[in-house]
N, C-alpha and C positions, 0 to 999 in steps of 0.2 A: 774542349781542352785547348790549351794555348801549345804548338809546337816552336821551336827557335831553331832557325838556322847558327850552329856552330862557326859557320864564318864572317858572315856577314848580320848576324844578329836580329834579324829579320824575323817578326813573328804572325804566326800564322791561327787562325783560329779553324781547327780541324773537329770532327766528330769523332766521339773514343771511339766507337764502333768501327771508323775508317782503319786507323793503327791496329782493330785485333790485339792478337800478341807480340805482332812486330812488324814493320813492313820497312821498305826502305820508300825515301820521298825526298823530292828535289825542292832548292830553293828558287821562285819566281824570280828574285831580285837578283843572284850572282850563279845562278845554276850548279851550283853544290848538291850534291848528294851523300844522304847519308842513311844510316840503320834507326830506325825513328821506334823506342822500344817505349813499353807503356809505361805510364807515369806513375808513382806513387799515389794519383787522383785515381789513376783509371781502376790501380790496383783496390783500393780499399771502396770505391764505389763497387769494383765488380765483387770481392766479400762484403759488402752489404747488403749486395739482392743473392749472395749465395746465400748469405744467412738469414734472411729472412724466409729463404726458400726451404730451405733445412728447417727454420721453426715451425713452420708454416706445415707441412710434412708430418711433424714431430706432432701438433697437437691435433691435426688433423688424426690422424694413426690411434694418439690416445683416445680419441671422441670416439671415432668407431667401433675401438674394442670395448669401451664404457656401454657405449650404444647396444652391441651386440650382446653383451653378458647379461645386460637387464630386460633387452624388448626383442630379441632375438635365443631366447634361453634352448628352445627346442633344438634349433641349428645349432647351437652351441654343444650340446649334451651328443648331437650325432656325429661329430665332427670330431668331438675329443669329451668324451664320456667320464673319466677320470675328472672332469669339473663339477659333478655332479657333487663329493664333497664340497663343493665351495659354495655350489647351492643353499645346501643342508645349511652350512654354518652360519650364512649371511640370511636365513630365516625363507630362503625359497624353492621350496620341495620343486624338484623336477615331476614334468607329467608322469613318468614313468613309475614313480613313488609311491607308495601308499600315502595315504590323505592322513593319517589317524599316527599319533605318539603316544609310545605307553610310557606310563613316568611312576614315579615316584611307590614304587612297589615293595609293600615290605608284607613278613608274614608274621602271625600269632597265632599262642594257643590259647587255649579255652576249654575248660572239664564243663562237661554236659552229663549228666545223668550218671557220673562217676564213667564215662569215656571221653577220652582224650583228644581234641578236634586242630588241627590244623586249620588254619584260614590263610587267603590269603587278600590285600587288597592294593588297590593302586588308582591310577587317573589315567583315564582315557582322552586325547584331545584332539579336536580335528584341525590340523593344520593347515588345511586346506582354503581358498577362497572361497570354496561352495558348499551348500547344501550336501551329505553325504550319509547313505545308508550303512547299519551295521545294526547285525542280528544277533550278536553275542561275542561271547571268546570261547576258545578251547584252553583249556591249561594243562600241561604233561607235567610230571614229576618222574624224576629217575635217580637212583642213586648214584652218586657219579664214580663208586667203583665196588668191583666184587670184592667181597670178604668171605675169609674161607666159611665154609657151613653154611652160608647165605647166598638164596640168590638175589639176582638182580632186582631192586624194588624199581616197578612202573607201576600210575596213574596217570589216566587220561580222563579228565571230566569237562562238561562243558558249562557254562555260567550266560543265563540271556540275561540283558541288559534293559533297564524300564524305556529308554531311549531305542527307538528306531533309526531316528534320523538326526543328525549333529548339524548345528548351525554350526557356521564360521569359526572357528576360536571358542566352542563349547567345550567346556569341559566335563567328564562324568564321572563319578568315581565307582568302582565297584568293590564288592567283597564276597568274598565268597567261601566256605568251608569244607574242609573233607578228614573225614573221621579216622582214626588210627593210623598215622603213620609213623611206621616202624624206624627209619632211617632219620639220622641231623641232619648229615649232610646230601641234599638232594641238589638236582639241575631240575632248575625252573624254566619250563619255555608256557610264554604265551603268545598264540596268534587268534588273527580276528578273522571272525566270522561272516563273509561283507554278505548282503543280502544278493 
C-alpha cells in the first residue's frame, strides 16, 4: 500500500500488515508525523479474505453435515434420535428399525359353505439392504369399543408365509382368512414374526 506524507507529500511504499488498524509513522523526508489509519485498499482487501473465510466455513459446515447424515447415520441417530423420521422418509431405515413394511392392506369377505369369512391381505417388503428372515405374522382383531350387551371381540391368529427369507426390495404379498366375525368395526394390528 502506498502511504503519503500530509505535508510534504512524500510517498512511501509500506506493508498493510505494518498499519494494522492504525498506527502513527513519521515522514523520512520532513519528519512529520502523523495517525497513518487503513486505507479503503486495506479495508476491502481484509473483507475479502474475511469473506472468503466465512465462505469457506459456510460450505465446509454444509459438506460435513451432508456427510454425516448419509455415511455417518448411526452417529447421527445416537446423537439426536428424533432424525430417525428423516431417515424413514428419504428411504433409509435406521439400524435400529425393523427391515420389513407392511403396505397396502385391505380386508374381504367371502361366504364359504353358507359361513361368512373375513380375510385379510396385504404386501410384505423388505426394506432393507440385505438378506432378511421372517417366519410369518401374527394378526389381532379387537373391536375398537364396548357396546352394551356385547363384550369385547378379540382374535389373535397367526399366518406363515411361503418365503422364509426376503431378498433386498422383495416383495410378498399375503392373505389370509378367519371365519365369523362378529363386529364391522374392528383394530387391526399386525406384527412380524422374525425367525
Amino acid at each position: 500500500m502506498i502511504v503519503t506524507c500530509p505535508m510534504c507529500h512524500s510517498k512511501y511504499s509500506v506493508q498493510i500488515e505494518a498499519i494494522g488498524n492504525g498506527k502513527f509513522v513519521r515522514c523520512a523526508m520532513c519528519g512529520a508525523t502523523w495517525q497513518q489509519s487503513p486505507t479503503n485498499e486495506m479495508c476491502e482487501r481484509k473483507h475479502r479474505v474475511l469473506g472468503l473465510i466465512n465462505w469457506t466455513c459456510f460450505w465446509f459446515a454444509v459438506f460435513i453435515s451432508v456427510f454425516s447424515l448419509f455415511f455417518a447415520k448411526d452417529a447421527v441417530l445416537k446423537i439426536w434420535p428424533s432424525s430417525a423420521s428423516f431417515y424413514e422418509a428419504v428411504g433409509m431405515v435406521p439400524a435400529d428399525k425393523k427391515a420389513f413394511v407392511i403396505q397396502k392392506v385391505s380386508n374381504f369377505f367371502v361366504r364359504k359353505d353358507g359361513k361368512l369369512y373375513m380375510g385379510l391381505r396385504g404386501e410384505i417388503v423388505n426394506v432393507s439392504d440385505e438378506v432378511q428372515p421372517l417366519a410369518g405374522i401374527t394378526i389381532s382383531l379387537k373391536s375398537d369399543e364396548k357396546t352394551p350387551g356385547n363384550a369385547e371381540y378379540k382374535k389373535i391368529w397367526t399366518h406363515d408365509l411361503a418365503y422364509k427369507k426376503f431378498l433386498p426390495n422383495q416383495k410378498v404379498m399375503f392373505e389370509t382368512e378367519l371365519q365369523s366375525v362378529p363386529y364391522s368395526n374392528l383394530i387391526c394390528n399386525i406384527e412380524l414374526n422374525v425367525l
